[in-house]
C-alpha positions as CSV (number, residue, x, y, z in Angstrom):
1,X,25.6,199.2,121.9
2,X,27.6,199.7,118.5
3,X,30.8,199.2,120.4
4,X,29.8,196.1,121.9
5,X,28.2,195.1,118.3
6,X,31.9,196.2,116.4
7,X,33.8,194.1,119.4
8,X,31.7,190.9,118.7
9,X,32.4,191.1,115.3
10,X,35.9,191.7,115.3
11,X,36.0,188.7,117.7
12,X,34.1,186.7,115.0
13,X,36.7,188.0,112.3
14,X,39.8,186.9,114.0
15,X,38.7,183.6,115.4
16,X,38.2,182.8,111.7
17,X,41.6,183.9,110.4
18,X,43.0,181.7,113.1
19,X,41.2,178.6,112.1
20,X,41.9,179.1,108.9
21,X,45.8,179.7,110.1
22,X,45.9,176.2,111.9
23,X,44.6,174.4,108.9
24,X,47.3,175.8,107.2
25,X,49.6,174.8,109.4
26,X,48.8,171.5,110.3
27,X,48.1,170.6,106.2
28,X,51.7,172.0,104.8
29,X,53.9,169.3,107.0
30,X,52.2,166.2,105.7
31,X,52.6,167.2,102.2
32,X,55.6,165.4,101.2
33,X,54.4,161.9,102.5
34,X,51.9,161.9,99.5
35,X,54.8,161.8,97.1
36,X,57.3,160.1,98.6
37,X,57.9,157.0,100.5
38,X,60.7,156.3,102.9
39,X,62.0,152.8,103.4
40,X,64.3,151.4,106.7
41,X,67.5,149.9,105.8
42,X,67.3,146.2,105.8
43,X,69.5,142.8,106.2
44,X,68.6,140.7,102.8
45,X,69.5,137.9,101.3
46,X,73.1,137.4,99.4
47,X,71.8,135.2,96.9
48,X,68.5,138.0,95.9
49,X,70.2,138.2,92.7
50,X,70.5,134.4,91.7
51,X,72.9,131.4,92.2
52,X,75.6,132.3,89.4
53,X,77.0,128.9,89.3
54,X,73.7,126.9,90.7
55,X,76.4,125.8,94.1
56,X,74.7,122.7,96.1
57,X,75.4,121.5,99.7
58,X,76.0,118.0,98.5
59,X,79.5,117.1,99.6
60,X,80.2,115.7,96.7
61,X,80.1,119.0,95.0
62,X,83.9,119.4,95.3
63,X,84.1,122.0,92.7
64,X,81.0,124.1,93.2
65,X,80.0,123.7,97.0
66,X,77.1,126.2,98.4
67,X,78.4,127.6,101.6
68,X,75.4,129.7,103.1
69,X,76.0,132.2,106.1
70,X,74.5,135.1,107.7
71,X,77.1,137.2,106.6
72,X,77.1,136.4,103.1
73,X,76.7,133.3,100.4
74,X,79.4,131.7,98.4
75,X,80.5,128.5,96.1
76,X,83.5,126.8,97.2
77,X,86.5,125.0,95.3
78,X,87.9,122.3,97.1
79,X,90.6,121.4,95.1
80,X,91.8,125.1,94.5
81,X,91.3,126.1,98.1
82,X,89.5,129.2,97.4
83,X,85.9,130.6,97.0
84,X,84.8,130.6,92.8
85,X,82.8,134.1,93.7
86,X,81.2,135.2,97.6
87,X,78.0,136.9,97.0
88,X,76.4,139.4,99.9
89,X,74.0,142.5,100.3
90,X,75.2,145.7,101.5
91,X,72.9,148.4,102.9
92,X,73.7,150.5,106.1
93,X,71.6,147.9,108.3
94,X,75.6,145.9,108.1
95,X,77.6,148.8,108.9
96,X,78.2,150.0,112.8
97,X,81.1,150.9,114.6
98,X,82.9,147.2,114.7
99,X,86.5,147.5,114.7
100,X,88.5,144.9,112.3
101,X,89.0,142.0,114.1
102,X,91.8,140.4,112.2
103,X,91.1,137.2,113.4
104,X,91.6,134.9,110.2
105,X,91.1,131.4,110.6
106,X,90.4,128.2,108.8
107,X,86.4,127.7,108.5
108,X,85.7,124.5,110.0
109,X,82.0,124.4,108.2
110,X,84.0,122.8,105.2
111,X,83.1,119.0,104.9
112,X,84.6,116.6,106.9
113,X,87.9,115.2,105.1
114,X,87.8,118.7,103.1
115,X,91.4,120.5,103.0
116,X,91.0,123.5,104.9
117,X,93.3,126.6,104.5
118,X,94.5,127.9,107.5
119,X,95.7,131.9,108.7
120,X,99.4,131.1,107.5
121,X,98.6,129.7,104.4
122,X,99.6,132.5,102.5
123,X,102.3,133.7,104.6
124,X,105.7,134.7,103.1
125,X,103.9,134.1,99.4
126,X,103.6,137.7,98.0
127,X,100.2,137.6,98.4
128,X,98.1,139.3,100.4
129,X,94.8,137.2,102.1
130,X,92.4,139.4,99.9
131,X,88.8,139.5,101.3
132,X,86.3,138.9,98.9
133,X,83.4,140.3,101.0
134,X,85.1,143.1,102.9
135,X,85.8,143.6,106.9
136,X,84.6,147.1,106.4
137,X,81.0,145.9,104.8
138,X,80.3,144.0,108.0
139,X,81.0,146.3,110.9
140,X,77.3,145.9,112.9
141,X,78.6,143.3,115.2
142,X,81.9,141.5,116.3
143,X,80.2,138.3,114.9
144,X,79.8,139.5,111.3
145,X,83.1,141.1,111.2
146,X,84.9,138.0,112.3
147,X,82.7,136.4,109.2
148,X,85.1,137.4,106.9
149,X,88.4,136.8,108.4
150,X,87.2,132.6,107.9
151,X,89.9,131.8,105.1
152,X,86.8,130.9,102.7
153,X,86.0,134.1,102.2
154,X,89.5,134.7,101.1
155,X,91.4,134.6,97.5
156,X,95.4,135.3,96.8
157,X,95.1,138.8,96.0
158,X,98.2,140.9,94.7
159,X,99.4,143.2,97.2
160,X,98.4,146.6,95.1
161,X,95.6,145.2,93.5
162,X,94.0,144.3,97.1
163,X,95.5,147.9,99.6
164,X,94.5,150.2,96.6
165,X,92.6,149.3,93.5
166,X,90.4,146.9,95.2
167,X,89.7,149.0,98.3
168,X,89.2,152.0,96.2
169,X,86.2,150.1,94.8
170,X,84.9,149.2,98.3
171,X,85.4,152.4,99.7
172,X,83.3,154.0,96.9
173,X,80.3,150.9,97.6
174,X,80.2,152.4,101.0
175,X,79.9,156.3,99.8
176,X,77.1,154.8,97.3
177,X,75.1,153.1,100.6
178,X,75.9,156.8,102.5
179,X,73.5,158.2,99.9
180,X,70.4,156.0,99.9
181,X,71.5,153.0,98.3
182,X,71.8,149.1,99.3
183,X,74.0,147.1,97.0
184,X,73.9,143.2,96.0
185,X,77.9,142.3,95.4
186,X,79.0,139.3,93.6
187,X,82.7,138.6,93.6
188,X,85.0,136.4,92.6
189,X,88.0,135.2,90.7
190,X,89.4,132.8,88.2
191,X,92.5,131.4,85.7
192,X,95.8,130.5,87.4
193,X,98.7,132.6,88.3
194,X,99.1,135.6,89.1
195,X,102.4,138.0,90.2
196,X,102.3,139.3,94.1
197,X,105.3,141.1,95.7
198,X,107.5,138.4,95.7
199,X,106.7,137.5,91.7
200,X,104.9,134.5,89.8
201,X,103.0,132.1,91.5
202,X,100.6,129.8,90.5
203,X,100.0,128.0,93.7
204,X,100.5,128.6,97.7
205,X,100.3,126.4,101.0
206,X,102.1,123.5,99.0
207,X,100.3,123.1,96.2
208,X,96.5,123.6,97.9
209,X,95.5,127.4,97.2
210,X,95.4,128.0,93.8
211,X,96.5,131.4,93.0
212,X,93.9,133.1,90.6
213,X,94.7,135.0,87.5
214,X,91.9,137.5,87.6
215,X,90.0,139.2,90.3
216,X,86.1,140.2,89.3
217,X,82.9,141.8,90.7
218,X,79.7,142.9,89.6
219,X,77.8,145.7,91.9
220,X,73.9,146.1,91.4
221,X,72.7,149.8,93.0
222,X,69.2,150.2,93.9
223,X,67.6,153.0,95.7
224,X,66.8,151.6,99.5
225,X,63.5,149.5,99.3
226,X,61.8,146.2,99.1
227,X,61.2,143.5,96.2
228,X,64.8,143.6,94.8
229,X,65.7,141.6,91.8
230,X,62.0,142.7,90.1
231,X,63.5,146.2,90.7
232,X,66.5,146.0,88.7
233,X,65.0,147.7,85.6
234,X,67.1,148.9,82.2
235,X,68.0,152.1,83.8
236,X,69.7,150.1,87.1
237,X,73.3,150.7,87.5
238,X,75.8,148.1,86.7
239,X,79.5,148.3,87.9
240,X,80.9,145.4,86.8
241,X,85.0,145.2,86.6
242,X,87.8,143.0,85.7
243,X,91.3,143.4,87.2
244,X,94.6,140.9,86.4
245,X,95.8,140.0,89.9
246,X,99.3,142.1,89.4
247,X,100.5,144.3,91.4
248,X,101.5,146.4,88.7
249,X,97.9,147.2,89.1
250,X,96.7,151.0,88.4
251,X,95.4,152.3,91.6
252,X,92.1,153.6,89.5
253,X,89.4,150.8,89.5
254,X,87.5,153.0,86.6
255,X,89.6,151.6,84.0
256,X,88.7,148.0,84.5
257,X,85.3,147.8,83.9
258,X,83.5,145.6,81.9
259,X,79.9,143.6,81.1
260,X,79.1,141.2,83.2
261,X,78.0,139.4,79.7
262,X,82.5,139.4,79.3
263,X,82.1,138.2,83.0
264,X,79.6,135.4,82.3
265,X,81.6,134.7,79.1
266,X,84.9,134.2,81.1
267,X,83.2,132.2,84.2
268,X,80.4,130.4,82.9
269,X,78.1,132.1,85.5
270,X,75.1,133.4,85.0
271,X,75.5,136.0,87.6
272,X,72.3,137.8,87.7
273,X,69.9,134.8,86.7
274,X,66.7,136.1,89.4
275,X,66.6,139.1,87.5
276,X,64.3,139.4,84.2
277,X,66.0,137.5,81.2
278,X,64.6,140.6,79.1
279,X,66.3,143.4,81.4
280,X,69.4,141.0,82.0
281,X,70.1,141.7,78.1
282,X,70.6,145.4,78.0
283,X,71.8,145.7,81.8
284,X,74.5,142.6,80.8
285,X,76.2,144.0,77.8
286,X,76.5,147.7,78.9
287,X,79.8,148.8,80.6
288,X,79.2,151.4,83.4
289,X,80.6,155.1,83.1
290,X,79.2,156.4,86.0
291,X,81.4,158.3,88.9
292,X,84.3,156.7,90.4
293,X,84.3,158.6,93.9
């Protein structure tokens, strides 16, 4: 009798240490879903971060016409044959195994009556056909990456300033979205003249490309999520840089940041205008000093 009595309690004990076990077990996992949230990459808009130069569809908005694709968002000068800035979003929900399609072509969007620049417009000038949004940022279909081959999208880029310091920039955009981050870019260029391979020019394609004098981008980083522009806070990260078009260019693009206040000054664009006018003041007039690579 006191051995069946000790076996019916041991029973009891262990069938208690293993509930108690499998609470444990099935409590610890879930833990880190009551701190943390996780968010899917998304396709936003390009133009989350404002209008910088208020562009309008009205054709007779020669100067400052609103071009808006799937790919990305930008204001186009007729008369100097070349986009004033392209704006897109970058997060990983853009980037897939697309090769480069190298398939430039004149964008036959452009207004009826409109000039429009064509693959050999640039040919034999010195100057390379410098993407503004990059092939490499739009690599989910065969579509997007043909996107930015349309000449629209393009600007007479130095040689050097477009193979190395430029890409060097774009390459590190990508490493940034590798670690968490989507990215709101806003690039463009302006002045006249600038000196490719071949030397000085100030035009191209018989007087109809204007060749620009400086090359410039802003870069907002935020952490993957929802909401955007009323998550840029003080803290936000704000790579804004500045290069001559030369291609005497250094390689490093660390040493040609600037404000986008210098920007704004320069352009007349008020590049981040969805984002609070309080957190635009300190975020505008800092110069970023974070990591390069």
């Amino acid at each position: 009798m006191k051995r069946t009595l000790y076996r019916l309690l041991s029973f009891g004990l262990l069938g208690t240490l293993a509930i108690s076990c499998s609470k444990d077990e099935t409590v610890a996992p879930n833990a880190p879903t009551t701190v943390a949230q996780s968010f899917d990459a998304t396709r936003d808009s390009h133009l989350t971060m404002g209008n910088p130069s208020g562009a309008t569809t009205s054709t007779t908005s020669y100067t400052n016409y609103l071009l808006s694709k799937s790919q990305f968002a930008l204001s186009y000068h007729r008369d100097r044959g070349i986009p004033n800035w392209v704006s897109w979003h970058l997060s990983s929900a853009w980037l897939g195994s697309t090769p480069r399609q190298d398939n430039f072509a004149a964008d036959a969007t452009l207004p009826s009556g409109w000039y429009r620049p064509t693959s050999s417009s640039y040919t034999g000038s010195g100057f390379d056909r410098g993407h503004n949004c990059p092939s490499a940022d739009r690599t989910g279909s065969v579509a997007d990456n043909s996107a930015t081959f349309l000449m629209t999208n393009m600007m007479p880029q130095a040689p050097n300033n477009n193979q190395r310091t430029w890409a060097n920039l774009e390459n590190y955009c990508r490493t940034l979205v590798s670690q968490g981050n989507e990215l709101y870019v806003i690039c463009g260029s302006y002045g006249t003249g600038g000196t490719g391979s071949a030397g000085y020019k100030t035009t191209l394609d018989a007087g109809r490309v204007t060749v620009p004098n400086r090359c410039w981008k802003v870069i907002v980083v935020l952490p993957e999520g929802s909401s955007d522009a009323s998550r840029v806070t003080t803290s936000t990260r704000i790579i804004a840089i500045n290069t001559p078009n030369d291609n005497a260019l250094n390689t490093s693009w660390g040493v040609y940041r600037t404000s986008v206040d210098a920007i704004e000054q320069a352009t007349g664009y008020n590049i981040l205008s969805a984002v609070s006018a309080t957190v635009q003041a300190t975020i505008e007039a800092r110069v970023d000093s974070g990591p390069t690579s």
